[in-house]
Every structure is written in structure tokens, then in C-alpha cells.
C-alpha positions as CSV (number, residue, x, y, z in Angstrom):
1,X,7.6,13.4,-10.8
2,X,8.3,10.7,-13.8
3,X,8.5,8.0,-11.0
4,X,6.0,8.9,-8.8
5,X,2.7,7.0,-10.0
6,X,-1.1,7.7,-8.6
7,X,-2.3,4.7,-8.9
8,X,-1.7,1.4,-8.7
9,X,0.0,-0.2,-12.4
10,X,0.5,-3.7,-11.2
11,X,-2.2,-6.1,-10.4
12,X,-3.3,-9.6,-10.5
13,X,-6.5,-11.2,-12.3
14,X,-8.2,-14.1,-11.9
15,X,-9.7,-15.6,-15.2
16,X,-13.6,-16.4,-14.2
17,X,-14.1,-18.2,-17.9
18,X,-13.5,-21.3,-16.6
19,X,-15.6,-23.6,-13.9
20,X,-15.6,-22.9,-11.0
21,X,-13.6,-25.9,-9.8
22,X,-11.2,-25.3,-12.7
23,X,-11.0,-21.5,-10.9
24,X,-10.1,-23.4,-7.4
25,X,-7.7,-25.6,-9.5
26,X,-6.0,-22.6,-10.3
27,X,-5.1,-20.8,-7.5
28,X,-1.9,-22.1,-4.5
29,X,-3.0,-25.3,-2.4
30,X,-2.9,-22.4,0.6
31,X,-5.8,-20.0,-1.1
32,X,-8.3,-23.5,-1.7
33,X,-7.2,-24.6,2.5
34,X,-7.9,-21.6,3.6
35,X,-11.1,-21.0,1.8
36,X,-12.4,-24.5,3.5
37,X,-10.9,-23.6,6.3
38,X,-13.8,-20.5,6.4
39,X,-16.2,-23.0,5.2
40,X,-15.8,-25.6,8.1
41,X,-16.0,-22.5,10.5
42,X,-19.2,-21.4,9.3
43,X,-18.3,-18.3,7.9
44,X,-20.8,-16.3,5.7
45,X,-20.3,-14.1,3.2
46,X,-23.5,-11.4,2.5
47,X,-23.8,-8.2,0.1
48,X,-25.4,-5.1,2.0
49,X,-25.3,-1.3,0.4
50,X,-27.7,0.1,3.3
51,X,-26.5,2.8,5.5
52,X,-25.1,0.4,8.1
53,X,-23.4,-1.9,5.4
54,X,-21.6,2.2,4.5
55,X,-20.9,2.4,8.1
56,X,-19.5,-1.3,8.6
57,X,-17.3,-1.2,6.0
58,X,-15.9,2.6,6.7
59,X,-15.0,0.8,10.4
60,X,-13.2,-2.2,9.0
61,X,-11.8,-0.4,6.5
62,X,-10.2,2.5,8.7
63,X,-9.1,-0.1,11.3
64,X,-7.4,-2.2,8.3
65,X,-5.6,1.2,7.2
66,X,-4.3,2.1,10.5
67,X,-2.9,-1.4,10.9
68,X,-1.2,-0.6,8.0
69,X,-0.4,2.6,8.2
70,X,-2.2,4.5,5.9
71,X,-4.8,7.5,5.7
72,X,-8.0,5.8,5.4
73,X,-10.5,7.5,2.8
74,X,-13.2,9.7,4.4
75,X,-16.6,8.3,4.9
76,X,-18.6,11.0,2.3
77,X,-16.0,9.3,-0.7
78,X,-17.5,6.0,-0.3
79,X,-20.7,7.0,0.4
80,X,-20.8,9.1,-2.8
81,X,-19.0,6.5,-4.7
82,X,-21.5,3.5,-3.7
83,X,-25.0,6.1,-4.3
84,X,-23.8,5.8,-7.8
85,X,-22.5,2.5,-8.5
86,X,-25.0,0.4,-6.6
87,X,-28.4,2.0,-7.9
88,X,-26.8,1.0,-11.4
89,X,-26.1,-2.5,-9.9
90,X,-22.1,-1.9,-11.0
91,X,-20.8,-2.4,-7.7
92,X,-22.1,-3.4,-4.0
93,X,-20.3,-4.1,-0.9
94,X,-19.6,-7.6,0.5
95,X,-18.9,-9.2,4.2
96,X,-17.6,-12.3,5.7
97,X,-19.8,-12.5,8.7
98,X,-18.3,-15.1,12.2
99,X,-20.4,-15.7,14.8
100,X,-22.7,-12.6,14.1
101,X,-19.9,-10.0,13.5
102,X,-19.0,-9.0,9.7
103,X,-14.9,-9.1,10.1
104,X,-14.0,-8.7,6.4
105,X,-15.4,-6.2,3.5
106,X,-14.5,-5.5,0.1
107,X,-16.3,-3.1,-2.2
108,X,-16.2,-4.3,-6.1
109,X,-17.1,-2.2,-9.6
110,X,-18.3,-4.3,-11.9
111,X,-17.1,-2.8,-15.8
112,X,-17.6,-4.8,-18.8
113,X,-15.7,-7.8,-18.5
114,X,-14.3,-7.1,-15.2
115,X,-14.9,-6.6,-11.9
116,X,-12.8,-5.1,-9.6
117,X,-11.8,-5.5,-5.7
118,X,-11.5,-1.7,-5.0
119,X,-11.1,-1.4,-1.4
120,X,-11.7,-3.6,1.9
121,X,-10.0,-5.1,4.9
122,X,-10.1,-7.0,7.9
123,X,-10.5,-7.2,11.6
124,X,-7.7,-8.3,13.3
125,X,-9.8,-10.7,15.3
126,X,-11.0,-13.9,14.6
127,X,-7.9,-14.8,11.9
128,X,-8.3,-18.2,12.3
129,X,-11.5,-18.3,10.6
130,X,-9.9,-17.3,7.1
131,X,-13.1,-15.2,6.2
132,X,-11.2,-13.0,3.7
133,X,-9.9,-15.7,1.5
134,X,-13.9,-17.2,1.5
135,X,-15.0,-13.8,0.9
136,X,-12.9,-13.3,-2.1
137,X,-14.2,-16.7,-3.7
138,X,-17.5,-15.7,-3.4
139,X,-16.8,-12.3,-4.9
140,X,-15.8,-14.2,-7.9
141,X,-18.5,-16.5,-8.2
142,X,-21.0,-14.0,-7.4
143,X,-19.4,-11.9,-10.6
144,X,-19.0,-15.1,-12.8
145,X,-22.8,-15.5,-12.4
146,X,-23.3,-11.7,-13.5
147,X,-21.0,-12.9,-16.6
148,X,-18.1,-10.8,-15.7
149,X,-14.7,-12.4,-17.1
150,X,-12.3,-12.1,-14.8
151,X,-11.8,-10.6,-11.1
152,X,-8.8,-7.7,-10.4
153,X,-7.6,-8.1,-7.0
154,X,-6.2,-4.3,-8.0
155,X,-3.0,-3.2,-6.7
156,X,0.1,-5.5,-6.0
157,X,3.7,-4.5,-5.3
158,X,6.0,-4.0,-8.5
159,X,7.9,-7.4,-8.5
160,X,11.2,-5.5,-8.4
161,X,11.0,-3.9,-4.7
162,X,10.6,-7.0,-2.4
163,X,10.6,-3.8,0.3
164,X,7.4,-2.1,-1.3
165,X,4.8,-1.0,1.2
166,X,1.9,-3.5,-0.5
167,X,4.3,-6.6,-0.6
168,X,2.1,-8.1,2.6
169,X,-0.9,-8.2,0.6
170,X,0.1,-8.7,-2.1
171,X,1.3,-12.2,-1.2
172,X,-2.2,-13.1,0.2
173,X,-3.6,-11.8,-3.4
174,X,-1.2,-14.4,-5.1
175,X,-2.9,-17.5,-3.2
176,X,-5.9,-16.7,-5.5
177,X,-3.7,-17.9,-9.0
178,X,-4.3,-15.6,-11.6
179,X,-1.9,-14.0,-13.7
180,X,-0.2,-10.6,-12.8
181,X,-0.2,-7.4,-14.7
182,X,2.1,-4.5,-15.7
183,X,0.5,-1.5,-16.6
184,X,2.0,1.3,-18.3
185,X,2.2,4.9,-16.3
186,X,-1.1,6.8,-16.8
187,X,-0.3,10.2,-18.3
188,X,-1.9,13.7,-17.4
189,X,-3.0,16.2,-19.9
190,X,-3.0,19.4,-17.7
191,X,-5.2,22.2,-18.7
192,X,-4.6,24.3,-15.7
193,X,-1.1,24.7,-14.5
194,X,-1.7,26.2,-11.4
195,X,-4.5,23.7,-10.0
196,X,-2.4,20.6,-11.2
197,X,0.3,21.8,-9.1
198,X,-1.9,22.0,-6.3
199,X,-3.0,18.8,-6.8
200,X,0.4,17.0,-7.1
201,X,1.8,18.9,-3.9
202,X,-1.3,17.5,-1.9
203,X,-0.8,13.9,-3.0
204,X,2.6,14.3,-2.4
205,X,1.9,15.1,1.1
206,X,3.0,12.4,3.7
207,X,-0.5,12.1,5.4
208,X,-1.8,11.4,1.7
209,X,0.1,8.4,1.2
């Protein structure tokens, strides 16, 4: 159990303190290419919490996790999790829109100083359009306006297992610059034995990988 970790403790944040084209400055020639690359392709990026934006980014997002191979979230979590956080105005949904489709999502919480890319994906159509890297700049400068400080691409591979599972995007996270993270383990302060072993053994579970 010592090694086995919930969630992620390595990530990568971009510092929004600076301008904007200090920001772009920042990050590998590749993340600013690509990001014109969207540009020049008329790609649009648009923030929409209704009950189609839910159902829009549930479909890219499921389609993104079985391309990876993971168990995508159920619907009724994100539902839940965006009735509280939008109302509040400490998250919203996002989309890179291409020729009247939206082909990339991410859903950010905003916290204090940060605001956090906490789940998304992609279609795997259109990939020449680069909408996700234009859809990540706008994140920031959307939360840069709101006066967060920096943007946490959340969750990159530990830099010692080149084999790890998130190593893919993790190098498309590293285009943006930033700086990388190393968290320490959370710990657990179990109060009920029997429940907390319930909940380890289900997590443990393959299909909850």
C-alpha cells in the first residue's frame, strides 16, 4: 500500500504573473507553432456549462479514455461536480470548436491562486488543427484575467518511469513551459477500518485504474 498513490503527486504549472507574451516566451517553440497553427485554422475556443456543454464533454471525454485505456468517470460525477463549482463561478467547461464541431474539452477549478486543468480530452479527428494546444492558451488567459496566478496542467508521469502510463501526455503538457512539481504522498487518517478497506480494494480493482 506505501507505494500505491490515489492521486496524481507530480504536475506542471505554468506561472500566469507574467504577460502574456512573456507566458508564450516561456513555453517549447512546438507549444507557440502549434498554438498558431489552431489560430490560422480558425479554431475557436468557447466556455459552455449547459446540459449539452455536460453531455459534449462526457462524449469527448469517454472517447479520450478509451483511446487510452482507462475507465472513464460516470456522467452523474461531473454533472454533480460542475452544479457546484460553476454556480459559484470556480470552474466551467471549455471547447476548441473546427468547422462547427467542439473536438477538445477541458473542465478547470479555479482555487485561490490557481486554477486547475482537471479533466478533458480530444477527438481523434481533425489533429491537424492543434485545437488542444489553443485551447489550453486560452484557459490560461481566460484565468490570468480572473487574477489566478498560475495554471496546473495536473497530473504528469514521475520523471523516473519513462514506461509510466501518463508519459504521452505528459510530453504534450511540457510544450506549455512551466515548471514541474513533486508532491509529497497524501496520508489517510482512517476512522473506520472496515469501510477504508472497502475503499482501497475497489480502487485497487483493475477496471478502476
Amino acid at each position: 500500500m506505501a507505494d500505491h498513490y490515489l492521486e496524481a503527486r507530480d504536475t506542471r504549472c505554468i506561472d500566469l504573473r507574467p504577460s502574456e507574451a512573456a507566458i508564450l516566451a516561456q513555453m517549447k517553440p512546438k507549444g507557440r507553432y502549434n498554438i498558431g497553427v489552431a489560430q490560422r485554422h480558425g479554431v475557436s475556443i468557447v466556455e459552455d456549462t449547459s446540459e449539452q456543454g455536460l453531455a459534449d464533454f462526457q462524449s469527448i471525454y469517454e472517447e479520450t479514455a478509451e483511446r487510452q485505456g482507462r475507465k472513464p468517470k460516470p456522467p452523474d460525477y461531473f454533472e454533480e461536480l460542475v452544479s457546484l463549482l460553476s454556480p459559484a463561478q470556480q470552474g466551467s467547461l471549455f471547447f476548441a470548436e473546427y468547422l462547427g464541431m467542439r473536438i477538445a474539452t477541458a473542465l478547470v477549478v479555479y482555487f485561490g491562486p490557481r486554477a486547475t486543468y482537471f479533466f478533458g480530452g480530444s477527438r481523434d479527428i481533425h489533429r491537424h488543427v492543434m485545437a488542444p494546444y489553443l485551447l489550453h492558451f486560452e484557459v490560461m488567459r481566460k484565468a490570468k484575467a480572473l487574477g489566478h496566478q498560475c495554471y496546473d496542467l495536473w497530473g504528469i508521469a514521475p520523471p523516473d518511469e519513462p514506461n509510466h502510463p501518463w508519459r504521452n501526455f505528459s510530453v504534450f503538457k511540457a510544450k506549455f513551459g512551466g515548471v514541474e512539481v513533486h508532491l509529497v504522498p497524501t496520508l489517510d487518517y482512517v476512522y473506520d477500518a472496515a469501510a477504508y478497506d472497502g475503499y482501497v480494494a475497489d480502487r485497487r480493482h483493475p477496471d478502476n485504474q
